[in-house]
C-alpha positions, 0 to 999 in steps of 0.5 A, spaced: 104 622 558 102 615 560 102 614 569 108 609 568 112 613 563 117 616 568 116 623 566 110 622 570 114 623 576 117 630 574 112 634 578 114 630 584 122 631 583 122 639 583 118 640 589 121 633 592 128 636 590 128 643 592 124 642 599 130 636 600 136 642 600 131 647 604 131 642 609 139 641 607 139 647 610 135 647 617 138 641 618 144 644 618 142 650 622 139 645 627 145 642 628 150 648 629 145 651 634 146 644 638 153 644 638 153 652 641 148 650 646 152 644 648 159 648 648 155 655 653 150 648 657 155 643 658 147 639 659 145 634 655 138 636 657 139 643 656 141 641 649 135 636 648 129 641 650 131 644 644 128 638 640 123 638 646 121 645 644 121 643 637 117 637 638 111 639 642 106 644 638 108 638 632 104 633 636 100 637 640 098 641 634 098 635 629 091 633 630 088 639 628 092 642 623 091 635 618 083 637 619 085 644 616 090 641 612 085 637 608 080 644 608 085 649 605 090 650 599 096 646 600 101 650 596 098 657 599 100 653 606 106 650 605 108 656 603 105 660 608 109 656 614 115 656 610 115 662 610 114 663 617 119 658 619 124 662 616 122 669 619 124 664 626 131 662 623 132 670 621 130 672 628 135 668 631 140 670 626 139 678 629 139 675 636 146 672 634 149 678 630 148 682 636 150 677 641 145 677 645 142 670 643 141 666 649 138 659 650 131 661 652 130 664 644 132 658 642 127 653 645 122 659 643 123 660 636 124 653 635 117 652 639 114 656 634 118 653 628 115 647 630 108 650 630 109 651 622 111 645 621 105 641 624 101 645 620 106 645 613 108 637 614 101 634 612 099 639 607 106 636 604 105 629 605 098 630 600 102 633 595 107 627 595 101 622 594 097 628 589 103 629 585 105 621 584 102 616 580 100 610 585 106 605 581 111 610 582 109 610 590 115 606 592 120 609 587 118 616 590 118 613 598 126 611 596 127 618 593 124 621 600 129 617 604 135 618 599 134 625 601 132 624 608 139 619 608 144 625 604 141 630 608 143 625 615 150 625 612 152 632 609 148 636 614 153 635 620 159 635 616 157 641 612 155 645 618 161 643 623 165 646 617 161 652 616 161 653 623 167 654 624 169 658 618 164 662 618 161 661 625 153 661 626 152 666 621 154 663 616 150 657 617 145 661 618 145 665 611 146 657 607 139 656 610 136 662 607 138 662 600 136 654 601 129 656 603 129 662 598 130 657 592 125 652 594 120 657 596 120 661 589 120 653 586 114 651 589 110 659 587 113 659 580 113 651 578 109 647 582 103 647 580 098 640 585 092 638 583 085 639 587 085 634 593 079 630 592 072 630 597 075 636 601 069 637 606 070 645 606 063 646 611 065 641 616 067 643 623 075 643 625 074 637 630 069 633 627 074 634 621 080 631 626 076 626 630 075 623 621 083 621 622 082 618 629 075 614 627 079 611 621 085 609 625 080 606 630 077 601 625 083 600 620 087 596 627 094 594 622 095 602 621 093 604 628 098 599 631 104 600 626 104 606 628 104 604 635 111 600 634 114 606 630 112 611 636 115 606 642 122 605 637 121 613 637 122 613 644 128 609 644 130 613 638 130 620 641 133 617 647 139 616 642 139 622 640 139 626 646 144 622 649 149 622 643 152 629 644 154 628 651 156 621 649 160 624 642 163 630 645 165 628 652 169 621 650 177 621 650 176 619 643 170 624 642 169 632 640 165 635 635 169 631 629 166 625 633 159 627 633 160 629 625 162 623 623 159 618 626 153 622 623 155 623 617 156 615 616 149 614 618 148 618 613 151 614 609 149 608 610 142 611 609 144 613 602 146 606 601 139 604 603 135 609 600 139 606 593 137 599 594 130 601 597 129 606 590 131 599 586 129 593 589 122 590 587 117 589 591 118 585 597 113 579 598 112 581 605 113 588 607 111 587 614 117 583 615 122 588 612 119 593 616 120 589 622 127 585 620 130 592 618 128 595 625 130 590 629 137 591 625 138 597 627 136 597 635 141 591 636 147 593 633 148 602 634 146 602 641 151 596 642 157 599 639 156 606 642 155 604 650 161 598 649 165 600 643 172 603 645 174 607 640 172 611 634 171 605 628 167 602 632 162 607 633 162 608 625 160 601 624 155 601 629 152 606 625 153 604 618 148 597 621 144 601 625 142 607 619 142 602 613 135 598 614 132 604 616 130 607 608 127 601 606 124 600 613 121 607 611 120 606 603 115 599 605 112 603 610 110 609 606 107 604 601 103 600 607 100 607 609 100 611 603 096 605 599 091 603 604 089 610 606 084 615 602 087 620 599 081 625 601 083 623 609 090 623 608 091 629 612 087 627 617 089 620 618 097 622 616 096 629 622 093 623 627 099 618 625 103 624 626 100 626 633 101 618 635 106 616 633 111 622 634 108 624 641 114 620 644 120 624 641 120 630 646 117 625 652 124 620 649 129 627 649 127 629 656 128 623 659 135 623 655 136 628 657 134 628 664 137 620 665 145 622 663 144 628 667 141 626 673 142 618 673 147 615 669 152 621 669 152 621 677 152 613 677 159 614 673 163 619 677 161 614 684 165 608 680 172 606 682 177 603 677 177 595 676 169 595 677 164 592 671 162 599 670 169 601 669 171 595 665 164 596 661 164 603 659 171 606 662 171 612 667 171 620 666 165 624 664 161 621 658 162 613 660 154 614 664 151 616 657 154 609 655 151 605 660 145 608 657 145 606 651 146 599 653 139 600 657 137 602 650 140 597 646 136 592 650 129 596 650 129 597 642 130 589 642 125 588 646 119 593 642 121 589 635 120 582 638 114 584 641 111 587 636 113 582 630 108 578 634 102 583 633 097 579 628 094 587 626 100 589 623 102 583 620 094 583 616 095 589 612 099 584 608 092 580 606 089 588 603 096 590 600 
């Protein structure tokens, strides 16, 4: 079958489609588990070091598991860590039918869970690229951000329906049929070509430093994903403020949090469409950079000053619907300079950079609505500018955040767009 047929791609659509509802299901289970930590907590920071857990051994670990990543089986790996991972989900379900599931468990398994996904997330990423003609790595970067779209739309309201009809348990046991599909699709009928110039004798940590010693010479790719690290920053500051912004607000509650994540969901899809059918841009870098700056100045914006629910969704209608193509042109700048024979240790030492600031961005979330903007709030008297901003009552301090971040997303895209490294990777595309 000739590479461009699109039969070529049926490889890449089964692993791509059944590990797409397994993370359907975690994400869902991800989710059903902030809303019982935030209803027992009532703490934005309780909530968000459920990220925190989750993030750190990703990013402290990433480095080494992409030099063994680049070393061992990528099936058996992926498998192995799938595996794993949902042995944690099982453990919190047992926790759960014996009510005696408490926070710390949480921060525990999802450590643990996180821990899988460093080493399974790389080993991923070189079966894309092993499994896709090289015409067809913007089709397949558009696939990816559609399922990443469905699942940010359908996971929340999915979860929040489970949830309250079958309680944590029946959410929990949604993900474990999901899981079980994708693991027995990828044993039976995936089947990845060997990795080409795989080193097995080369010790782990000179094997890791390889992803860092590219990353050093090739300065475009190292400093994209410096701009993508500090727009994760204000991303995960988002991200940990939204829950006490969404539940707490007159207008706000669980269905508040549900939707405006489902229309950025759906606004995801929408672009992942486009991102799946567009033509190659002339200039990738600017879309990469136009989407963003897109996105950091409108969501915010909307959430710290708009005072009802529809202005909430617009919000994330725009904020959500440049970010596929944003991905799909960045997974082609990437995936098309990189060797494949590096790419576990380069993806792994991106993953290290660019994603150290998610857990250091949902700390300060958290810490910042509950120790500093929340405080400051309740001080406010009726007819202040705080007041005319933001209103008054639990809540209106997590708005005064999002308005800081407003600006500070701005400012990183403007900075950045600057940055002649970045926009040379046009010349070698």
């Amino acid at each position: 079958m000739k590479p461009n047929h699109p039969g070529s791609l049926r490889p890449f659509l089964i692993l791509w489609s059944t590990q797409s509802l397994s993370t359907l299901g975690s994400s869902m289970t991800a989710f059903a588990l902030v809303l019982w930590s935030y209803q027992t907590q009532g703490s934005a920071l309780s909530t968000a070091l459920l990220s925190v857990c989750s993030y750190a051994p990703y990013v402290a670990m990433s480095i080494f598991a992409g030099a063994l990543s680049d070393r061992w089986d990528k099936k058996r790996t992926m498998l192995f860590c799938d595996t794993l991972a949902a042995l944690c989900t099982l453990v919190v379900l047992a926790l759960a039918e014996r009510g005696a599931l408490a926070l710390w468990h949480l921060y525990l398994v999802n450590a643990l869970s996180g821990l899988m996904n460093t080493v399974q997330q790389p080993a991923a990423d070189v079966a894309v690229t092993l499994l896709t003609p090289r015409e067809h790595f913007q089709r397949a970067g558009g696939l990816r951000s559609l399922s990443y779209s469905l699942n940010n739309m359908l996971s929340p309201v999915l979860a929040t329906g489970l949830y309250a009809f079958a309680g944590l348990r029946g959410v929990i046991l949604f993900d474990l049929v999901t899981f079980c599909v994708a693991f027995l699709s990828l044993l039976l009928l995936t089947r990845l070509p060997s990795a080409p110039g795989q080193k097995e004798a080369e010790p782990v940590l000179r094997s890791a430093r390889a992803g860092l010693d590219y990353l050093r010479r090739e300065r475009g790719v190292l400093d994209i994903i410096l701009f993508l690290a500090a727009i994760n920053l204000t991303a995960s500051m988002y991200n940990a403020a939204l829950p006490a912004l969404a539940l707490t607000r007159p207008w706000g509650g669980e269905h508040a949090l549900g939707l405006v994540q489902s229309v950025s969901g759906t606004a995801m899809l929408a672009g992942s469409l486009a991102a799946s059918l567009l033509p190659a841009p002339k200039s990738r870098v600017r879309v990469i950079c136009n989407c963003l700056l897109l996105a950091m100045s409108t969501e915010n914006f909307c959430l710290a000053l708009g005072k009802n629910l529809p202005v909430w969704c617009v919000g994330a209608a725009l904020g959500w619907v440049g970010i596929p193509i944003m991905n799909a042109n960045l997974d082609v700048l990437v995936r098309g300079h990189v060797p494949v024979e590096l790419q576990g240790r380069v993806f792994a030492a991106r993953n290290t950079l660019q994603f150290f600031t998610i857990p250091v961005g949902y700390l300060l979330g958290g810490l910042l609505v509950d120790s500093l903007f929340e405080p400051l709030a309740a001080r406010m008297e009726p007819g202040s500018l705080w007041a005319l901003l933001f209103g008054l009552g639990k809540g209106s301090g997590a708005a005064g955040l999002f308005l800081v971040l407003g600006f500070l997303g701005v400012l990183t895209c403007l900075i950045f767009r600057r940055d002649r490294h970045i926009w040379s990777l046009e010349d070698k595309s």
